[in-house]
C-alpha positions, 0 to 999 in steps of 0.5 A: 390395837389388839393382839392376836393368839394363834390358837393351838391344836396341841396344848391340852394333849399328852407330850406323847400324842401332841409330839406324833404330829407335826400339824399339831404345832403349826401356827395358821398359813397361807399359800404362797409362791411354792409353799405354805407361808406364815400370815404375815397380814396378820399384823396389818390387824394386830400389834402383835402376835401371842403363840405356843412356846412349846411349838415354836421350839418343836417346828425350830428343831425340825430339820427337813427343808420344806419348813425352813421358810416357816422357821425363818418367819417366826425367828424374824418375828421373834426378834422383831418383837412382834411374837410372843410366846406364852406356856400354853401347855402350862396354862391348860394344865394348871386349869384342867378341872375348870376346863373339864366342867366346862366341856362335860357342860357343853357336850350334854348334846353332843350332836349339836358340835356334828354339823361343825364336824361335817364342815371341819372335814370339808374344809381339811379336804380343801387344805390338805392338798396345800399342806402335802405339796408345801410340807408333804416330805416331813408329814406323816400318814398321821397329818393327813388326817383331819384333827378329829380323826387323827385325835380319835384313832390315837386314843383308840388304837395308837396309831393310824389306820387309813381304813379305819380312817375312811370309814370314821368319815363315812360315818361322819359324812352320812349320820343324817342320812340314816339311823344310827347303828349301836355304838355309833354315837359313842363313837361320834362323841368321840370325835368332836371330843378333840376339836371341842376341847381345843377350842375351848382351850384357846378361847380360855387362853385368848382371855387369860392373854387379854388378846382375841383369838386366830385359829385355823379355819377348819374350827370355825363352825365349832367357835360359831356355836361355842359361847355366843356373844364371845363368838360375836366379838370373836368374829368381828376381829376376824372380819378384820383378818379377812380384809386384811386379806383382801387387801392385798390379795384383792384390792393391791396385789401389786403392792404386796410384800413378796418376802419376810423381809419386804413384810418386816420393812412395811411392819416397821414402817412409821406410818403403819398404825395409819393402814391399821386403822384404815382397815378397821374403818372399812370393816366398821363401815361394813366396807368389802376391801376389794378391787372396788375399793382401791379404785375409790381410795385411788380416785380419791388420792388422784383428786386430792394430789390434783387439789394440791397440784392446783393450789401450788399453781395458784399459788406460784402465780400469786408468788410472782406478782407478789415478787413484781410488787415487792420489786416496784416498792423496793424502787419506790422505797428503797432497795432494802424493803424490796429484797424482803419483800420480793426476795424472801417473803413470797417463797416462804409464804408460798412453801408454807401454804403449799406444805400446809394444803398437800399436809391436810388433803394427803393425810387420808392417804398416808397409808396408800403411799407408803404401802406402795412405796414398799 
């Protein structure tokens, strides 16, 4: 089973600039109850999880409350065994010279990584109210700028300016809707600079880890165009992601773990490598985990758990005449042959015909059970 590497935004970056923004180090989060959670549903895909040691011990450090439930997360998973750290930071630095030759190659056009721009502050548009309500009181002007604004103004001026800010994304926002003025397109290559970087950098460290690769989704238009047949790959795992999602949030949302710990009892589970690969299948049949599909899987249980109610019927009836036989032969042939045949024969036939019939027809629905059993 694959792991996973939650991308990071920050190893490449001087301590300086990667220490001003607390979303730099987050790892991907989804929205729950009253605030941005952890993706524990990661793990229905993945054996295990590889982050950035040096964020993990900054968001440890962090004391404002609203990142406490992101913290006890990642402690939990940490001492689960399900989350390894790795020097990111180290590993970017000791391959900076490959690194640079390979952005200076992909960013001789820069204008091909401007649509995956234009989509980044899109998507950050939709994010960024989650990130304010759940983690607004710890987030500085600074982290509510999308990544390739944030990165850029920093470099430039050293600090945030939320005028220039709003014009950076004007000019993003319209490239293709007029002529360039001079300097613009320095400015713009500028921009994708940082975004580009990052995801070159996680694409090299998800090999260098032997894991594929999570990120956020405001990066996926730049994976798309980056190496193509890894994208591919990329993306095939995080079409399990998505149903992984979809599992609970679409298909079983009243099985759906509500706390750390009610995540970690299904995670430790026995049987949970069996959830796993019944995700996997319906992603390599091109199956939608959605409302639909739990009502087949639950048909399905249905008509096998009424296979096996059937048979046990059957075989019930069979274990009396059987017992009625082995009665009238214990008369005619002593009562000791009677006691075995009629007293412990049948119901050690019928249990076993009953264990090996309810054994096979509700082994493809392991994982439903113990999923709703949690």
């Amino acid at each position: 089973m694959m792991r996973l590497l939650l991308g990071s935004f920050s190893a490449h970056l001087p301590f300086r600039e990667r220490d001003d923004v607390y979303t730099c180090f987050l790892p991907p989060l989804v929205p729950s109850v009253s605030h941005l959670d952890f993706d524990f549903s990661l793990l229905l895909v993945s054996s295990g999880l590889v982050y950035d040691e040096y964020s993990f011990h900054r968001l440890l450090e962090c004391k404002d409350p609203s990142i406490k439930p992101l913290k006890s997360a990642l402690r939990l998973l940490k001492s689960e065994g399900f989350l390894e750290l790795g020097d990111f930071g180290r590993i970017s630095k000791e391959n900076e010279v490959l690194l640079g030759d390979i952005y200076r190659e992909v960013m001789r056009d820069f204008t091909i990584w401007i649509p995956p721009l234009k989509k980044h502050l899109d998507s950050f548009d939709t994010l960024g109210p989650d990130l304010d309500r759940g983690m607004g009181r710890l987030f500085s002007e600074a982290d509510r700028q999308p990544y390739p604004i944030l990165m850029y103004l920093l470099q430039q001026f050293g600090e945030v300016d939320l005028q220039k800010a709003q014009e950076l994304k004007q000019l993003v926002r319209t490239t293709h809707t007029r002529r360039r003025k001079r300097g613009e397109n320095e400015i713009l290559a500028s921009l994708v600079r940082a975004p580009v970087e990052a995801v070159h950098l996680n694409m090299f460290l998800a090999e260098k880890f032997g894991c594929s690769l999570y990120n956020w989704h405001t990066l996926d238009g730049y994976y798309r165009i980056l190496l193509l047949r890894a994208a591919r790959d990329l993306f095939q795992d995080n079409e399990s992601v998505r149903a992984a999602h979809n599992f609970f949030n679409l298909a079983f949302p009243a099985f759906q773990p509500k706390t750390h710990d009610e995540w970690l009892r299904l995670l430790r589970h026995p049987r949970i490598e069996e959830l796993r690969i019944q995700v996997h299948h319906a992603v390599a049949a091109g199956r939608d985990i959605d409302h639909d599909f739990a009502e087949e899987s639950l048909r399905g249980l249905l008509g096998a758990r009424e296979n096996v109610d059937r048979f046990k019927r059957f075989t019930g009836w069979t274990a009396l005449l059987t017992s009625i036989a082995g009665g009238f032969a214990g008369e005619v042939f002593g009562g000791m042959l009677g006691g075995i045949a009629g007293g412990i024969v049948p119901p050690l036939a019928k249990e076993a015909a009953d264990w090996y019939l309810e054994r096979r027809s509700m082994k493809p629905y392991g994982w439903l059970y113990f999923t709703s059993n949690e």
